[in-house]
Backbone as CSV, one residue per row, in Angstrom:
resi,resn,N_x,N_y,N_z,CA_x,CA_y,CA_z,C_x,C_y,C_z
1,UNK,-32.602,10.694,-8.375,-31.354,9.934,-8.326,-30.245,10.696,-9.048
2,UNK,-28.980,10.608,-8.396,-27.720,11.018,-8.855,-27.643,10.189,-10.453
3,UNK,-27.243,11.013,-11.470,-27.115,10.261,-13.024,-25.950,9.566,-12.804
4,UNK,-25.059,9.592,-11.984,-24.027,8.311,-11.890,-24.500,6.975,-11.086
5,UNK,-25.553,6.905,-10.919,-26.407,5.712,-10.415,-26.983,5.103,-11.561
6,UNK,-27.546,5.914,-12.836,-27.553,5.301,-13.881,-26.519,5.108,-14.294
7,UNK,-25.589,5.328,-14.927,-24.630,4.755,-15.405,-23.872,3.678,-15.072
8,UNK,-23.663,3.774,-13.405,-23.073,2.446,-12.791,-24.008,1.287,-13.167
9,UNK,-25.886,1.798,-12.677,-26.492,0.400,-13.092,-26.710,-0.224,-14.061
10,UNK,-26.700,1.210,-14.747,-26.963,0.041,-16.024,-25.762,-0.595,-17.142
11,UNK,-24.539,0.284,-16.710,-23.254,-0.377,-17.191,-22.878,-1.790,-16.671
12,UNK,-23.579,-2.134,-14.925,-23.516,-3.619,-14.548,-24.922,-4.295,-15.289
13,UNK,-25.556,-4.185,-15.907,-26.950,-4.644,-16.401,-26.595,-5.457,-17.289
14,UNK,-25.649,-4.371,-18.050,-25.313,-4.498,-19.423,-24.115,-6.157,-18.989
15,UNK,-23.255,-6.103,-18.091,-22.358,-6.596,-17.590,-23.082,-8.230,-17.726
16,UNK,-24.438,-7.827,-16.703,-24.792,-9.444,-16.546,-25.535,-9.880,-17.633
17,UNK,-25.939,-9.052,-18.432,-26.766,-9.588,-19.576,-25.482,-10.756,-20.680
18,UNK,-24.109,-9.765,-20.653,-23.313,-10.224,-21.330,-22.406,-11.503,-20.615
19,UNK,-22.473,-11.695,-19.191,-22.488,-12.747,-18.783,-23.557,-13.997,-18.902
20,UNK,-24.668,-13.710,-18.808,-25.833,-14.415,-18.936,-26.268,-15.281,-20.528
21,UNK,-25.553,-14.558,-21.680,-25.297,-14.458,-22.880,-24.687,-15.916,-22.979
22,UNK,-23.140,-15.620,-22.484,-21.737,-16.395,-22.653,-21.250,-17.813,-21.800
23,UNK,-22.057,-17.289,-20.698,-22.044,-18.552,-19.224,-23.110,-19.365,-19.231
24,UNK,-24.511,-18.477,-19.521,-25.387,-19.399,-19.230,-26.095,-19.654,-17.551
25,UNK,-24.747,-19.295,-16.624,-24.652,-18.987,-15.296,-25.524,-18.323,-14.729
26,UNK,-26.676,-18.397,-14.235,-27.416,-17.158,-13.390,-26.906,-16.612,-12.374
27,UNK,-25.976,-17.833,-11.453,-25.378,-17.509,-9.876,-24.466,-16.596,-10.472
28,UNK,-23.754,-16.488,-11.859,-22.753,-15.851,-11.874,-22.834,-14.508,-12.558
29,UNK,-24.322,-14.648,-13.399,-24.514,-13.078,-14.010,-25.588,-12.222,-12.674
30,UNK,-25.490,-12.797,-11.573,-26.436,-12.739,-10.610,-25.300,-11.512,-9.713
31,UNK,-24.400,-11.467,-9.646,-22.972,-10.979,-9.300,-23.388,-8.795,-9.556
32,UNK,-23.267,-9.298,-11.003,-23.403,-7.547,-11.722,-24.897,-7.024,-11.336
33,UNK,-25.738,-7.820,-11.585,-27.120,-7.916,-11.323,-27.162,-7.183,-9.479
34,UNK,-26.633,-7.628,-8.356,-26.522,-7.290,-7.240,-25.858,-5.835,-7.149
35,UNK,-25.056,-5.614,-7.480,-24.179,-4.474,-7.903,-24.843,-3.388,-7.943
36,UNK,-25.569,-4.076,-9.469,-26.225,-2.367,-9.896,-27.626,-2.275,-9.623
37,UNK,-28.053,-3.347,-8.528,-29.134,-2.904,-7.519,-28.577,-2.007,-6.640
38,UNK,-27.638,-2.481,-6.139,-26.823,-1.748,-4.628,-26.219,-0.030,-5.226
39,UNK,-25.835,0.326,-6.593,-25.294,1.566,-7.238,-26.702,2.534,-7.061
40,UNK,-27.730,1.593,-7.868,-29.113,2.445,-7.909,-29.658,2.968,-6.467
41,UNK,-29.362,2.502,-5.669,-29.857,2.749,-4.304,-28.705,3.421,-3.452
42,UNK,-27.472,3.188,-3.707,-26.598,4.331,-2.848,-27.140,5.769,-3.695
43,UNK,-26.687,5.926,-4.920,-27.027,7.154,-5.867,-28.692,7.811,-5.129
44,UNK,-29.641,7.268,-4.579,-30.788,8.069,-4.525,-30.668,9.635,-4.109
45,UNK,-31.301,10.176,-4.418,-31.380,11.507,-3.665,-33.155,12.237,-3.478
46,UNK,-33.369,11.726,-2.437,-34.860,12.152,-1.748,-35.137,13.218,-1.442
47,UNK,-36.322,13.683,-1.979,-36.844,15.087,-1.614,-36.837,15.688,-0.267
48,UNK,-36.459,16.827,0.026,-36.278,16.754,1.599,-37.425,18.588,1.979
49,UNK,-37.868,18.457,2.960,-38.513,19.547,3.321,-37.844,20.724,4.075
50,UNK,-37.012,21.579,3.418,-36.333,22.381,4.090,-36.627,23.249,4.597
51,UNK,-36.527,23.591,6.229,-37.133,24.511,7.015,-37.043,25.825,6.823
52,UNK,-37.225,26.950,7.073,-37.741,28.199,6.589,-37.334,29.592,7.851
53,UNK,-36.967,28.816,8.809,-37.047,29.856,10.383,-35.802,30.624,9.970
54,UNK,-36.050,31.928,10.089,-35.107,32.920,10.183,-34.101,32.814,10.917
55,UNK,-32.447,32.396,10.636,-31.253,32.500,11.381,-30.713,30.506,11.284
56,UNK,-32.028,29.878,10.906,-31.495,28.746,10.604,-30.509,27.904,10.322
57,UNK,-29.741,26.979,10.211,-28.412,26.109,9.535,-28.863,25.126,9.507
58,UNK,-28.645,24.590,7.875,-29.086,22.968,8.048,-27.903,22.002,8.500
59,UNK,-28.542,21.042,8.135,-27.270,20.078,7.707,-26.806,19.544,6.518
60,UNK,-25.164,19.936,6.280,-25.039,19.630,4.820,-25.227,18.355,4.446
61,UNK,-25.384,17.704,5.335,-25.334,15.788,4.864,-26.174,14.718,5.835
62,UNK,-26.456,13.753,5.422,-27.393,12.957,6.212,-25.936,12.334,7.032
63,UNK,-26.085,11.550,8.069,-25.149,11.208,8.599,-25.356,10.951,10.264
64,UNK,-24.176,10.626,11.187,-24.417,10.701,12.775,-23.144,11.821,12.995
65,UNK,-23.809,12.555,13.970,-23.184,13.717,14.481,-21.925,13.657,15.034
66,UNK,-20.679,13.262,15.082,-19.447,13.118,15.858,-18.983,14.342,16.400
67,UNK,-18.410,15.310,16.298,-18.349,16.414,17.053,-19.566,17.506,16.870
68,UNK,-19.815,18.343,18.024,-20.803,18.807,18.320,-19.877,19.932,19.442
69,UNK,-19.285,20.795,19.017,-18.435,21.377,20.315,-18.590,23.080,19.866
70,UNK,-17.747,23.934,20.614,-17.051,25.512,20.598,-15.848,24.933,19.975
71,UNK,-15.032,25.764,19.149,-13.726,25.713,19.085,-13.577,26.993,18.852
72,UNK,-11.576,27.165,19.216,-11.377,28.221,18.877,-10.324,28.242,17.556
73,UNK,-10.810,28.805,17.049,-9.473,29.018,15.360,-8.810,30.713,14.969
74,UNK,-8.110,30.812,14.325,-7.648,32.061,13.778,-8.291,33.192,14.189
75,UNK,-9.752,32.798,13.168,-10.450,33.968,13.158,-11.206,33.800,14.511
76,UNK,-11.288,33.182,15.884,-11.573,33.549,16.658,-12.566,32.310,17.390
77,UNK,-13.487,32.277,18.256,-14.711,31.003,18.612,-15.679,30.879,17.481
78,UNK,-15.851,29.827,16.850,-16.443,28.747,16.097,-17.469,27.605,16.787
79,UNK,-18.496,27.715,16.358,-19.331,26.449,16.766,-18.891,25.271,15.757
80,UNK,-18.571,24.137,16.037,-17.602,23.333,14.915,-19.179,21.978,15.114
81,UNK,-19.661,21.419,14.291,-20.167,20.087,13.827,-19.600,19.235,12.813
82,UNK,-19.597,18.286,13.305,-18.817,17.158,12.279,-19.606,15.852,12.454
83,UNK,-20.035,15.708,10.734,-21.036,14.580,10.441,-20.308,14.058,9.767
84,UNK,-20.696,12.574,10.134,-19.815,11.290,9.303,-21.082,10.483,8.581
85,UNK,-20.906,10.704,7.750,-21.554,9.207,6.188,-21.357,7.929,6.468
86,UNK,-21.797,7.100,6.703,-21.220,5.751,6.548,-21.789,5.484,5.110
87,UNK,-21.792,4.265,4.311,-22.013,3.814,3.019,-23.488,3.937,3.258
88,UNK,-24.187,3.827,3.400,-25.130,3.733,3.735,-26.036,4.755,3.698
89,UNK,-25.613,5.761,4.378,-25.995,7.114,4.537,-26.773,7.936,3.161
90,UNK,-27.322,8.589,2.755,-27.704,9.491,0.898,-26.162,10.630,1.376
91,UNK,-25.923,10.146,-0.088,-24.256,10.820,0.015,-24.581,12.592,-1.279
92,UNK,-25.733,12.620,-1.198,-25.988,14.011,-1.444,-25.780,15.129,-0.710
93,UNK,-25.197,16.020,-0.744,-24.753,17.279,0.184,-25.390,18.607,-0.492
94,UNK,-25.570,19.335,0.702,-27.097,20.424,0.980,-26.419,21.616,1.408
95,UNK,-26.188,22.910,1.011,-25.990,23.979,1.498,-26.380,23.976,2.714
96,UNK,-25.976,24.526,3.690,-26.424,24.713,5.126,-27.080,26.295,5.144
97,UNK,-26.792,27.304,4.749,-27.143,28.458,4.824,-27.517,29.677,3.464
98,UNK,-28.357,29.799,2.992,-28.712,30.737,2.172,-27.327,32.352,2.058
99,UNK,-27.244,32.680,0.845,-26.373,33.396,0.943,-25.129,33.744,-0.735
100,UNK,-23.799,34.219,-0.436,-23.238,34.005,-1.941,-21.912,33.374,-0.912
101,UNK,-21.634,32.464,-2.183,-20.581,31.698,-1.864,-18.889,32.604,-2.010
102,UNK,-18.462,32.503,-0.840,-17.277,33.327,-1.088,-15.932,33.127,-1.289
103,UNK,-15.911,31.251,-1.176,-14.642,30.593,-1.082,-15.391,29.540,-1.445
104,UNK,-14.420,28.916,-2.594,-14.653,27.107,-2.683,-13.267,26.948,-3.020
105,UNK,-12.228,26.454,-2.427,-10.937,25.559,-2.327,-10.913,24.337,-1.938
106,UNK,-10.286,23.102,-3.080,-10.253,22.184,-3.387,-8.939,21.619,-2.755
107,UNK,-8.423,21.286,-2.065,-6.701,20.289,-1.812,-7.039,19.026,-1.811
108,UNK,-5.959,18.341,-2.567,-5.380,17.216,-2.435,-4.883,16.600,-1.000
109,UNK,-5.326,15.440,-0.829,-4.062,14.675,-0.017,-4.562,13.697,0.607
110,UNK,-4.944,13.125,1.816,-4.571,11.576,2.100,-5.987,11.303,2.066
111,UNK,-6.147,9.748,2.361,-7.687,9.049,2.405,-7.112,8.647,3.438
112,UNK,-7.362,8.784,4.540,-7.453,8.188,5.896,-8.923,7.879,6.542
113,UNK,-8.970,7.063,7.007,-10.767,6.761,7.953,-11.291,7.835,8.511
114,UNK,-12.187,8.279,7.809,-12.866,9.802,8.028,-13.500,9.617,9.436
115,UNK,-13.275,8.573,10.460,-13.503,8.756,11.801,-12.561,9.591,12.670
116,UNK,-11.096,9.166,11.852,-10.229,9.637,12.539,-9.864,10.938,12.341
117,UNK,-10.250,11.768,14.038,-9.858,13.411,13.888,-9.096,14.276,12.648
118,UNK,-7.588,13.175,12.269,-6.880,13.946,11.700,-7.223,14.037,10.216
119,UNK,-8.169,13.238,10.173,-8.662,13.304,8.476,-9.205,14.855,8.026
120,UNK,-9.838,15.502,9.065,-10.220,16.936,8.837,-8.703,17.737,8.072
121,UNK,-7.464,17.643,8.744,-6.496,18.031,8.457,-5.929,17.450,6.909
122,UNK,-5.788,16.358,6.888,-4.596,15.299,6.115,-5.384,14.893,5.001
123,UNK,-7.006,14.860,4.590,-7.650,14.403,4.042,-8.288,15.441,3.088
124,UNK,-7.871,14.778,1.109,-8.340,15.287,0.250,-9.763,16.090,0.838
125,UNK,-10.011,17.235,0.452,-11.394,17.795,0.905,-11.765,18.921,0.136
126,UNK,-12.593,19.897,0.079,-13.096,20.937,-0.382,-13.644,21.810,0.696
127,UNK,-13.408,22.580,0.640,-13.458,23.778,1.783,-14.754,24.841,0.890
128,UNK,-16.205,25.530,1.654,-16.789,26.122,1.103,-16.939,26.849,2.242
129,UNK,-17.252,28.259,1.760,-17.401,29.758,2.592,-18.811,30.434,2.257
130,UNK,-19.974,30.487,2.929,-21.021,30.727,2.865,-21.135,32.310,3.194
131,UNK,-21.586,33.462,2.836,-21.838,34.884,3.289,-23.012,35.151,3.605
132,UNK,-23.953,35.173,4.292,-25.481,35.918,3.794,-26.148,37.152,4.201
133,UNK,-24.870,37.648,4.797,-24.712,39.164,4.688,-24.562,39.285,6.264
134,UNK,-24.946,38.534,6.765,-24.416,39.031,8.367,-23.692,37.952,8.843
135,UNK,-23.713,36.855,8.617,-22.247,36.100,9.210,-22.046,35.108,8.402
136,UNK,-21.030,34.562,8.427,-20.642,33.170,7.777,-20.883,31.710,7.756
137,UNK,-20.852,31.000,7.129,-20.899,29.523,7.515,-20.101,29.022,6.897
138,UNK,-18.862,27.821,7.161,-17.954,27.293,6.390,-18.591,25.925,6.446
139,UNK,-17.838,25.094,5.291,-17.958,22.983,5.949,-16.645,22.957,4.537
140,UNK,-16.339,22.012,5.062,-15.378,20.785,4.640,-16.253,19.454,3.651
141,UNK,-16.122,19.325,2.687,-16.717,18.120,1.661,-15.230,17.159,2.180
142,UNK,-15.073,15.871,3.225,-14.015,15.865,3.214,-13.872,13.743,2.482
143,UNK,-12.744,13.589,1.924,-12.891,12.337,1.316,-12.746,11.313,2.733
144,UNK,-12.824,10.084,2.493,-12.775,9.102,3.279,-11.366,7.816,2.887
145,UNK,-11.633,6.720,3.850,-10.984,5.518,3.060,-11.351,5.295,2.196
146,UNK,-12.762,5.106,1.817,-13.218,4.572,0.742,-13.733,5.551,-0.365
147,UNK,-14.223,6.923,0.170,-14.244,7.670,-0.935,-13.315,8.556,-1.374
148,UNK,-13.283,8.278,-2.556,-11.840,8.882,-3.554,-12.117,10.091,-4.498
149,UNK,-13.303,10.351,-4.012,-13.795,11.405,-5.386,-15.122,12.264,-4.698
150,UNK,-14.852,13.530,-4.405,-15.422,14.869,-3.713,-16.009,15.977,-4.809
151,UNK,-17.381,15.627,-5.363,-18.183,16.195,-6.185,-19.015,17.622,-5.681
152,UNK,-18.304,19.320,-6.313,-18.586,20.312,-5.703,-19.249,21.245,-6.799
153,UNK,-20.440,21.530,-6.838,-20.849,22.414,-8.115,-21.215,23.671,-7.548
154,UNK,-20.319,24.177,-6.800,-20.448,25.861,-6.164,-18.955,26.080,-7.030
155,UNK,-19.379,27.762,-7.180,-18.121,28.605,-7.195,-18.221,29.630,-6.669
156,UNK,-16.963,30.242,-6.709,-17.047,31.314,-6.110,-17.901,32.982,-6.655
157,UNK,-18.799,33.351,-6.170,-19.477,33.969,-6.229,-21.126,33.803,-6.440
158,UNK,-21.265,32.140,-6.254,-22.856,31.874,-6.356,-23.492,32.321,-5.583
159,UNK,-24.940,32.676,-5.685,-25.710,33.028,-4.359,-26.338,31.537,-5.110
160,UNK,-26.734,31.041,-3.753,-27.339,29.869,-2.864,-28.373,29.784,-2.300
161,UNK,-29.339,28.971,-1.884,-30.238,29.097,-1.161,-30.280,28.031,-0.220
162,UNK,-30.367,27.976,1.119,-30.569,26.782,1.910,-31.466,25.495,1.764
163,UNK,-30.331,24.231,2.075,-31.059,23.404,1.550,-30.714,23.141,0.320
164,UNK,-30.196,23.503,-1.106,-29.996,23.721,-1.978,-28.926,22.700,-1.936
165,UNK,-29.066,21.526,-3.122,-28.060,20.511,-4.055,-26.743,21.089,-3.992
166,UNK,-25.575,20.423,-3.743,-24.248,21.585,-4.040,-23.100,20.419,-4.161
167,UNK,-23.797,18.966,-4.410,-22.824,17.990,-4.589,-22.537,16.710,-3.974
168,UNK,-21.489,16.063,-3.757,-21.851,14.724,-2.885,-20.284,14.434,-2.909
169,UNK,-20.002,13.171,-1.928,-19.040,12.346,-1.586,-19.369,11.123,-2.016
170,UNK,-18.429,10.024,-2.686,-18.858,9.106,-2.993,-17.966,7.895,-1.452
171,UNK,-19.202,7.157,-1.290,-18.955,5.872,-0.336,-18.059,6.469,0.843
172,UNK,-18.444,6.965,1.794,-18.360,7.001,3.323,-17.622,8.465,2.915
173,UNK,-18.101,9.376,4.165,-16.725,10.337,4.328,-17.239,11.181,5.579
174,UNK,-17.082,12.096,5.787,-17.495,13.458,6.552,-17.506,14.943,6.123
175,UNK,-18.160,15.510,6.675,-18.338,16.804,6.651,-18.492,17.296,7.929
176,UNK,-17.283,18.571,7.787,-17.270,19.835,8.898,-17.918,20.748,8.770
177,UNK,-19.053,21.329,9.889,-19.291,22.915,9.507,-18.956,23.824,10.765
178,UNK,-18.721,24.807,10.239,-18.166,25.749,11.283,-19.392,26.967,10.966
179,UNK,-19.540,27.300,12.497,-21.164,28.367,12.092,-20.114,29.404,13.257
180,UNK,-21.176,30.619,13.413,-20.569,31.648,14.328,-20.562,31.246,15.607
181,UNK,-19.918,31.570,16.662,-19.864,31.310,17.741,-21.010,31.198,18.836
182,UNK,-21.881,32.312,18.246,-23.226,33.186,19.128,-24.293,32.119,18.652
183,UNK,-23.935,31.244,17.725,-25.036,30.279,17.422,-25.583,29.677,18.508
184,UNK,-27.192,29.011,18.727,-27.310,27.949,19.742,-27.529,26.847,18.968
185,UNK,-26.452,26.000,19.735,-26.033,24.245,19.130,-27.856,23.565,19.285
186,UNK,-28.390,22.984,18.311,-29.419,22.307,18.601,-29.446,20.488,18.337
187,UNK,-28.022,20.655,17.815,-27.822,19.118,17.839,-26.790,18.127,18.877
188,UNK,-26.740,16.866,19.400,-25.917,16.492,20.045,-24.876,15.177,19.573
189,UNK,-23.913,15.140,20.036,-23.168,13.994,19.602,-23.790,12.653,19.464
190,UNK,-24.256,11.883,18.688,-24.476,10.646,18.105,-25.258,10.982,17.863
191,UNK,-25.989,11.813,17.476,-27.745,12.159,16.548,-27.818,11.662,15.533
192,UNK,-28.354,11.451,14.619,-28.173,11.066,13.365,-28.867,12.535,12.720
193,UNK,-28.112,13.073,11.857,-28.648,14.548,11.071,-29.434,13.797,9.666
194,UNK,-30.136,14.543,9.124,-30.506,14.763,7.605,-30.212,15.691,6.728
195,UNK,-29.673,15.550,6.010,-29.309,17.003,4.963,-30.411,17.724,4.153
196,UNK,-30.306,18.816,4.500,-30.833,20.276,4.306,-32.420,20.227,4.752
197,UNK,-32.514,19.177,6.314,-33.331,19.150,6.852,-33.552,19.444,8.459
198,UNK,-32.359,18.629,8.748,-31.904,19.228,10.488,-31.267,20.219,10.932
199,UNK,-31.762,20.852,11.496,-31.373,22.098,11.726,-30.232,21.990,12.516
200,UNK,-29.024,22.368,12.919,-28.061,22.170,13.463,-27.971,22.999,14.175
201,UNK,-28.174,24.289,13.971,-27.983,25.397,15.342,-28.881,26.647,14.911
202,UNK,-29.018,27.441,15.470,-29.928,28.791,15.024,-29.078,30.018,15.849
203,UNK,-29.390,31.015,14.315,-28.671,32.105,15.014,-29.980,33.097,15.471
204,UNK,-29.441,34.098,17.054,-30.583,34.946,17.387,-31.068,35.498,16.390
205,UNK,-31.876,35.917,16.557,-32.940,36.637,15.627,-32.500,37.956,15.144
206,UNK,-32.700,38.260,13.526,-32.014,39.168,12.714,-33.255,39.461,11.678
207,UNK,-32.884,40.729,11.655,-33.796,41.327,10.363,-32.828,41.184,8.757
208,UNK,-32.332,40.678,8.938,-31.208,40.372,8.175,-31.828,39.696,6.878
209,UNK,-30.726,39.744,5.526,-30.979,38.360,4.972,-30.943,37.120,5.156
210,UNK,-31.802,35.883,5.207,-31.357,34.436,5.739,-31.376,33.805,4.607
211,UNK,-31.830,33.925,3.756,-31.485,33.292,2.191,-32.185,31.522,2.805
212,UNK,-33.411,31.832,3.285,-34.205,30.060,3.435,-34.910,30.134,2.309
213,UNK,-35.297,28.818,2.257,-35.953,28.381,0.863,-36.993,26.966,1.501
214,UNK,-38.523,27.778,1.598,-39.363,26.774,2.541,-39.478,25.887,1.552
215,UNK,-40.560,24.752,1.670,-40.754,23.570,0.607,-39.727,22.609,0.145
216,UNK,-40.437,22.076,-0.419,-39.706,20.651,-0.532,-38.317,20.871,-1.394
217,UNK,-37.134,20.362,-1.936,-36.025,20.462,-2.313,-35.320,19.276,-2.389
């Protein structure tokens, strides 16, 4: 479990005990009591079995798949995936690709409904740049309506391993990843992904570094 799952629960514990104290009320110290059942159980973070196949990409987040396409950007064709969180969802986020981190940029700016397209654009987020020596992987940590606070413990110059803890979104949001073009897409629109368990696309086969990390995580 995320340590801000303790703190929320047991700061409401503390809440209903001190209601329970003063009221006497059960229906009403019953309130905080619900709470910091519901904190302890968004906060979980479950062991996940991260796959090992050479050229691999996970998924940075548990979630349902909303875009699943080619795009084209700056630097050229992009395989683009975009997973959305609902509350519900384990709001723990998973490196997608083994490697050193070459960009982590943070902006400010709107909470709009992370359904809506333009939230990729307009919406507080964190931008991360994956290297692992032969191509890249980017994603977006991006905020939501409801989440206000985008938790990132990469910097620039970490090496990483796939699958690997790298932070979370609190209460609903999305995440973008952008892989190389030559990737093959293995996921489809409304899937439901798992983080740093579903494989999202695979690149051809390379003698390369892949920076996987088999076993549990």
């Amino acid at each position: 479990m995320v340590r801000d799952g303790f703190f929320y629960g047991v700061s409401l514990l503390v809440v209903a005990a001190i209601v329970w104290h003063f009221t006497g009320y059960a229906a009403l110290a019953g309130i905080p009591v619900v709470l910091a059942i519901f904190f302890l159980w968004f906060f979980r973070d479950p062991p996940r079995k991260i796959p090992d196949g050479v050229g691999q990409i996970v998924s940075p987040a548990d979630g349902k798949v909303d875009v699943a396409e080619w795009v084209e950007t700056t630097s050229g064709g992009r395989l683009r995936v975009t997973i959305f969180l609902n509350v519900f969802n384990v709001h723990v986020n998973r490196v997608p690709v083994g490697g050193v981190v070459e960009l982590v940029e943070f902006r400010e700016g709107q909470f709009m409904n992370a359904m809506n397209p333009e939230s990729a654009l307009h919406n507080e987020q964190t931008l991360i740049t994956i290297n692992n020596g032969e191509y890249s992987v980017s994603f977006k940590q991006v905020a939501g309506l409801l989440a206000r606070r985008i938790v990132c413990n990469l910097k620039a110059g970490d090496r990483v391993e796939r699958g690997q803890r790298m932070g979370m979104i609190k209460f609903g949001s999305r995440v973008d990843v952008l892989m190389p073009a030559e990737a093959k897409l293995l996921v489809k629109k409304g899937q439901h992904v798992i983080g740093g368990k579903t494989v999202l696309a695979a690149m051809p086969e390379s003698d390369g570094v892949d920076g996987a990390q088999g076993g549990a995580a």
